[in-house]
VEXDREN-2710 file (C-alpha; in Angstrom, 1 decimal):
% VEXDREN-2710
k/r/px/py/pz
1/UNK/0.0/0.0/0.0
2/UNK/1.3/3.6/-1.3
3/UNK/2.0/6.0/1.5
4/UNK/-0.9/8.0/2.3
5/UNK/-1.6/11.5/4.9
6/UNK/-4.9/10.0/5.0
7/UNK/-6.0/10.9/8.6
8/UNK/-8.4/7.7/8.3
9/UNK/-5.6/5.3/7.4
10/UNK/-4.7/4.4/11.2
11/UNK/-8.6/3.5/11.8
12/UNK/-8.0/1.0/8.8
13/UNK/-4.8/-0.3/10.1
14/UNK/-6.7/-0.9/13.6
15/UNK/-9.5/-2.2/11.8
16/UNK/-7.2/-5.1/10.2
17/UNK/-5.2/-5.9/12.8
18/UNK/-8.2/-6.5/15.0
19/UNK/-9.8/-8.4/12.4
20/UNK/-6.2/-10.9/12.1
21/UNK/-5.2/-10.9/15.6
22/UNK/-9.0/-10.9/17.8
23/UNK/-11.5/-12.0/15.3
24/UNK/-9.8/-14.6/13.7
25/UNK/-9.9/-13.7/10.0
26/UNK/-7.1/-14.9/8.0
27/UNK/-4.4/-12.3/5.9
28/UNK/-6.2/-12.9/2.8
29/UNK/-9.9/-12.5/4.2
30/UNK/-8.8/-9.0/6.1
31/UNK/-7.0/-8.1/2.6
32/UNK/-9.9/-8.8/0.7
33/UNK/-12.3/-6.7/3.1
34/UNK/-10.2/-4.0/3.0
35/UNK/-8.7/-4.0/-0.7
36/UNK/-5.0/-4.5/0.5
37/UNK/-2.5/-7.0/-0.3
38/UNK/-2.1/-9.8/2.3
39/UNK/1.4/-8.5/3.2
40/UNK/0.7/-5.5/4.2
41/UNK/-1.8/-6.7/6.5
42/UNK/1.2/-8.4/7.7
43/UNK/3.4/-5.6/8.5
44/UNK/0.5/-3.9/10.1
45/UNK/0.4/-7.0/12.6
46/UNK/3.9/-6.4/13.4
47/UNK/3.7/-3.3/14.2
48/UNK/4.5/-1.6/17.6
49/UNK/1.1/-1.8/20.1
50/UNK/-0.5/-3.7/17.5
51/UNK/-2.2/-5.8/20.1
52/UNK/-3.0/-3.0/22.2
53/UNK/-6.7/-1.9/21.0
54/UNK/-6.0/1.7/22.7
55/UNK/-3.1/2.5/20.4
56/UNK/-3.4/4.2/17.2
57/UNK/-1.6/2.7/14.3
58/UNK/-0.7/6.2/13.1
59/UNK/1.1/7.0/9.7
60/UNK/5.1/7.3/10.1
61/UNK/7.1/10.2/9.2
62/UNK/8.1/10.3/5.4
63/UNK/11.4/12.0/6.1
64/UNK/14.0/10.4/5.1
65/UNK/16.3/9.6/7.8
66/UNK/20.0/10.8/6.3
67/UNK/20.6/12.9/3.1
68/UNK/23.9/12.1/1.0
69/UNK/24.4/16.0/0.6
70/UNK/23.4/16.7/4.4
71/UNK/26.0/19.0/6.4
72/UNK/28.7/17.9/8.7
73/UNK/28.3/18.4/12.6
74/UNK/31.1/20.3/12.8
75/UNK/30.0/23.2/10.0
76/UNK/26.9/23.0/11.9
77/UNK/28.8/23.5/15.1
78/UNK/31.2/26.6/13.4
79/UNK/27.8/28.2/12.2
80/UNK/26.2/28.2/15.7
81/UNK/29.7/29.5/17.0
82/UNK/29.6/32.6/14.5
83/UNK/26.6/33.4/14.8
84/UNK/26.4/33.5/19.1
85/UNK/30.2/35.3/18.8
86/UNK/29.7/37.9/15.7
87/UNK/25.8/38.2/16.2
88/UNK/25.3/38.8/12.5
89/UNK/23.0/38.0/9.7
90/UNK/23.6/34.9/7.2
91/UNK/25.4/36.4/4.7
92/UNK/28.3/37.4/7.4
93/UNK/28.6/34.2/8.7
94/UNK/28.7/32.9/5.2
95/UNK/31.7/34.8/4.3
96/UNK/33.2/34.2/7.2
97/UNK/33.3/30.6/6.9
98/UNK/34.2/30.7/3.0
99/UNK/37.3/33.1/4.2
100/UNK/38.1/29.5/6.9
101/UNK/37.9/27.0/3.9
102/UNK/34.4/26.0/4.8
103/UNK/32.8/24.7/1.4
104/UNK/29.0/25.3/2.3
105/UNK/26.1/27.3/1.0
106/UNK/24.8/30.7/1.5
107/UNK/21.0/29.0/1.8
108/UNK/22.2/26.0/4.0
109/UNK/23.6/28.9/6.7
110/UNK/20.2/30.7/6.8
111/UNK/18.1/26.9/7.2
112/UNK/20.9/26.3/10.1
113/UNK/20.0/29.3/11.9
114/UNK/16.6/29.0/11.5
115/UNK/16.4/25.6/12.5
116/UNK/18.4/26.0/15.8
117/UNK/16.3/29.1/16.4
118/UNK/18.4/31.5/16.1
119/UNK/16.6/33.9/13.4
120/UNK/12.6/33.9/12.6
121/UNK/11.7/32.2/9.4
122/UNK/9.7/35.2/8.2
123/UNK/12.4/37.4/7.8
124/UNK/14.5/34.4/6.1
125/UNK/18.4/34.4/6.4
126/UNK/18.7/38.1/7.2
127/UNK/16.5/37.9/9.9
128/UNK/16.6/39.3/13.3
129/UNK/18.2/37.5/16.5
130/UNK/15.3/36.1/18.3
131/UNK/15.2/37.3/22.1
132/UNK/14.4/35.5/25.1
133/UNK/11.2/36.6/26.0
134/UNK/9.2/37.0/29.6
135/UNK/5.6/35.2/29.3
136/UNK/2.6/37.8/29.1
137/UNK/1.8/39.0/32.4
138/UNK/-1.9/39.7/34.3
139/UNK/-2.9/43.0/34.0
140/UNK/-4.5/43.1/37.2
141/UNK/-3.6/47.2/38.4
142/UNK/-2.6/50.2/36.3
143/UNK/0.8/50.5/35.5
144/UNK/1.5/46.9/35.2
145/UNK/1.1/46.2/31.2
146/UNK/1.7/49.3/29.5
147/UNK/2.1/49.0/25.0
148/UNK/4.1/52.1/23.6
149/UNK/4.7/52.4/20.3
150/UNK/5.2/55.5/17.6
151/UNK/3.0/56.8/14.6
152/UNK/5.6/58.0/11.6
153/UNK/4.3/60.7/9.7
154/UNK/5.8/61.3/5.4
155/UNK/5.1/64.1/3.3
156/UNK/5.2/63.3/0.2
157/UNK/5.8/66.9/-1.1
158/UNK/8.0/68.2/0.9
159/UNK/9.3/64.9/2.4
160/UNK/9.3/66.3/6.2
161/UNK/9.1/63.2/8.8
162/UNK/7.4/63.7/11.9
163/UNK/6.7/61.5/14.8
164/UNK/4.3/61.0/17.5
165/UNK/5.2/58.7/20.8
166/UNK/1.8/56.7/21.7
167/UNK/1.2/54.4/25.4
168/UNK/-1.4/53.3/26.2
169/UNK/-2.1/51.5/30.1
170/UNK/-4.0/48.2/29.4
171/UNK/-5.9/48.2/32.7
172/UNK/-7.5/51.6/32.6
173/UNK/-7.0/52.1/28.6
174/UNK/-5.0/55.8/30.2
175/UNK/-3.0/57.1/27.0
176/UNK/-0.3/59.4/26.3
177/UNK/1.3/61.1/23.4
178/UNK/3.7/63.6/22.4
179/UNK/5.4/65.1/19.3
180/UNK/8.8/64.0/18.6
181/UNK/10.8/65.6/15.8
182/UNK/13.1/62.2/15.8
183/UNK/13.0/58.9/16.9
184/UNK/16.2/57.0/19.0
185/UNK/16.6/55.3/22.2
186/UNK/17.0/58.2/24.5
187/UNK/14.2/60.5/22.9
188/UNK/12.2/57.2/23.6
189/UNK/13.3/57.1/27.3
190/UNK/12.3/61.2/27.4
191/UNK/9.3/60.0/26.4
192/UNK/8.4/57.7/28.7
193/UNK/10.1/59.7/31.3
194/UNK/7.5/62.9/30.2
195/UNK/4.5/60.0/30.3
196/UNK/5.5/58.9/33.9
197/UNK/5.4/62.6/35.3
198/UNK/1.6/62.9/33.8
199/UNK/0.4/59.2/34.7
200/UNK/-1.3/58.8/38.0
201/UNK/0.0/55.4/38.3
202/UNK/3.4/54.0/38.6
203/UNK/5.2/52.3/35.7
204/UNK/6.4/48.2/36.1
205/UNK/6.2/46.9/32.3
206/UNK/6.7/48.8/29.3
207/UNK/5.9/46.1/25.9
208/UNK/7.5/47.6/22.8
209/UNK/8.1/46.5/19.2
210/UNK/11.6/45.3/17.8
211/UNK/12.0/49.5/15.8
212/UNK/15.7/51.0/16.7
213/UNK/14.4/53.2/18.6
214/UNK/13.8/50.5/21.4
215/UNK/17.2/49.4/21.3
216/UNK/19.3/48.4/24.1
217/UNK/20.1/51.6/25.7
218/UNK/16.3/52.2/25.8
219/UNK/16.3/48.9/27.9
220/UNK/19.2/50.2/30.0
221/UNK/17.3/53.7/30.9
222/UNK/14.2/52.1/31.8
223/UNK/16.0/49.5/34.3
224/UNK/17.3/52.6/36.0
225/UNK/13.5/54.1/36.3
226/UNK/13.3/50.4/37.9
227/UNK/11.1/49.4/34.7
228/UNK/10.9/46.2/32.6
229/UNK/11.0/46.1/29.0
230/UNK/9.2/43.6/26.5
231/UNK/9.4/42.9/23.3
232/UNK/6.8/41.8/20.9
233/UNK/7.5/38.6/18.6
234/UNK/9.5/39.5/14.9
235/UNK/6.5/40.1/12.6
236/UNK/3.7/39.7/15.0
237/UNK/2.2/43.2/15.5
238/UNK/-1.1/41.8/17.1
239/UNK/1.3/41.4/20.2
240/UNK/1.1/44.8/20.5
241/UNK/-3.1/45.0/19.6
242/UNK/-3.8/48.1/21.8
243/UNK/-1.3/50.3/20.8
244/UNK/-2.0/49.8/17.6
245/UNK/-5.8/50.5/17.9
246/UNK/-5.2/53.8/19.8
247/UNK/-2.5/55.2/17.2
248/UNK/-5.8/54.4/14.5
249/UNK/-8.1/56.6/16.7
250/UNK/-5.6/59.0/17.7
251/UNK/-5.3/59.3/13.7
252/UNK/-8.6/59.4/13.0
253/UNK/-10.2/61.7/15.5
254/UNK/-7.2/64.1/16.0
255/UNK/-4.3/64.2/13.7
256/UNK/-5.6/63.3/10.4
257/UNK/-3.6/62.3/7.4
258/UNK/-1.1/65.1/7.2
259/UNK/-0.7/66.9/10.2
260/UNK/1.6/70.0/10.5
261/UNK/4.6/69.9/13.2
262/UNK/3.1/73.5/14.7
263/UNK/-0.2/72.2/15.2
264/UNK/0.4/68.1/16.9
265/UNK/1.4/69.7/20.9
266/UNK/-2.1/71.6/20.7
267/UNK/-4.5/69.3/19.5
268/UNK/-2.7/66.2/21.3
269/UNK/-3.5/68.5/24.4
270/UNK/-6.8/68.7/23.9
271/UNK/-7.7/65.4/22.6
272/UNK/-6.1/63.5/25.3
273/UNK/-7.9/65.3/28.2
274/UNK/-11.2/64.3/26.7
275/UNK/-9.5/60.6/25.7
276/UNK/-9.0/59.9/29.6
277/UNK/-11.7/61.5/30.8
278/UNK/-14.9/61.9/28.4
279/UNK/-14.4/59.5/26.1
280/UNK/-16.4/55.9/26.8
281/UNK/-14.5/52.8/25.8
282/UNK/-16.1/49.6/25.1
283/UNK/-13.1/47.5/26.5
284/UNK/-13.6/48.7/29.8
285/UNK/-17.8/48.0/30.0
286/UNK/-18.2/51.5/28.7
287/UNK/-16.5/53.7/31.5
288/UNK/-14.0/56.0/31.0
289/UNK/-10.2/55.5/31.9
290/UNK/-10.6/58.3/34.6
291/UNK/-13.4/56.2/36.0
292/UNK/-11.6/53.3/35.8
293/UNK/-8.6/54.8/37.9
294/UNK/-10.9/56.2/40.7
295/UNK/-11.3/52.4/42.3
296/UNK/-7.5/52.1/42.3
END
């Protein structure tokens, strides 16, 4: 019998052994019933837990179980070593090892790393190092889960950037934003620096994406405000759903499409005095984040 993904083939497979082993039916009766040949009825009986009626004769793995071409342990092992001393992408390591006499492939390097974990297969070979990351905590008081991200703003006429910092609390839904004329890793810590002032609440977790300007010496200024940073997972901006829904509305009911650098401080002003404590919000039963913040 062909090999078959069929997820009904291990229910046939139990089905004939049963049949051989308990009822008593010969090989070329179960084979017949079942339109198989007599020898693989056979191997099925020799299976592993073939008399055991609670074990699934399931399909085994097609892979094959060595390749001719396959790459020695000890590129594999020089690879790893590269990649965990120079920290760089595929193509580095790559030339590296062609510079040590290592005959090996530029796509074999990237399906190393990405095997062992060591960059995200979305990105490919030139991906990202993947982080350790702290498991999602309870958001159970202000303060404790807190999403900031930043809105990049393009003219296309005049090709002026501007930013906006966004953070958002996920207990109360409190936000904050300011106007940023760049973005880096200590305008980020200003930022959060300018947010904590305003917030009623004390800072313990901020979650950010994997952008430059949350780089490492952002981490380092927030530890010395005594704060935690998070990272979202490479490519997954749902991990991050909050912020991303407030920079939308913050869009849509304040800035607009193209707003001018003289006008953001005002109307950020404005709007986020009636955002924390006019505006109702369906993720916290309709109450406002003021509200929410009195029973703290």
């Amino acid at each position: 019998m062909a090999y078959s993904n069929n997820i009904y083939i291990p229910n046939v497979r139990r089905e004939g052994v049963n049949l051989a082993l308990l009822s008593g039916w010969s090989l070329v009766k179960v084979a017949r019933h079942l339109g198989v040949h007599r020898t693989t009825i056979w191997r099925w009986c020799r299976l592993p837990g073939a008399t055991d009626q609670r074990i699934k004769l399931v399909n085994r793995s097609c892979r094959p179980l060595s390749h001719p071409r396959q790459l020695n342990q000890l590129v594999i092992k020089r690879i790893l070593e590269l990649r965990w001393q120079l920290k760089r992408c595929a193509t580095i390591i790559h030339a590296v090892l062609r510079c040590e006499g290592f005959k090996v492939s530029l796509a074999s390097v990237g399906r190393v790393l990405a095997r062992h974990n060591q960059v995200t297969r979305l990105y490919g070979r030139l991906g990202k190092t993947s982080r350790h990351r702290s498991p999602r905590p309870k958001v159970e008081t202000p303060g404790s889960f807190i999403q900031l991200d930043t809105i990049h703003f393009a003219n296309w006429k005049t090709k002026e950037r501007i930013y906006v910092y966004t953070l958002i609390d996920l207990r109360s839904r409190w936000a904050y934003a300011q106007y940023s004329e760049r973005t880096s890793p200590p305008d980020s810590a200003a930022f959060v620096a300018a947010a904590q002032a305003v917030a009623p609440f004390r800072f313990t977790l901020i979650q950010t994406d994997n952008g430059q300007e949350f780089g490492s010496q952002f981490e380092l200024r927030l530890k010395e405000r005594g704060i935690s940073q998070r990272r979202i997972r490479l490519g997954r901006k749902n991990d991050n759903a909050h912020i991303e829904r407030f920079n939308r509305t913050l869009q849509d009911e304040c800035l607009g499409r193209w707003p001018t650098a003289s006008a953001i401080p005002d109307r950020l002003e404005t709007y986020l005095e009636f955002y924390n404590t006019k505006r109702l919000h369906l993720g916290i039963q309709c109450k406002t984040p003021a509200d929410v913040l009195q029973s703290y």
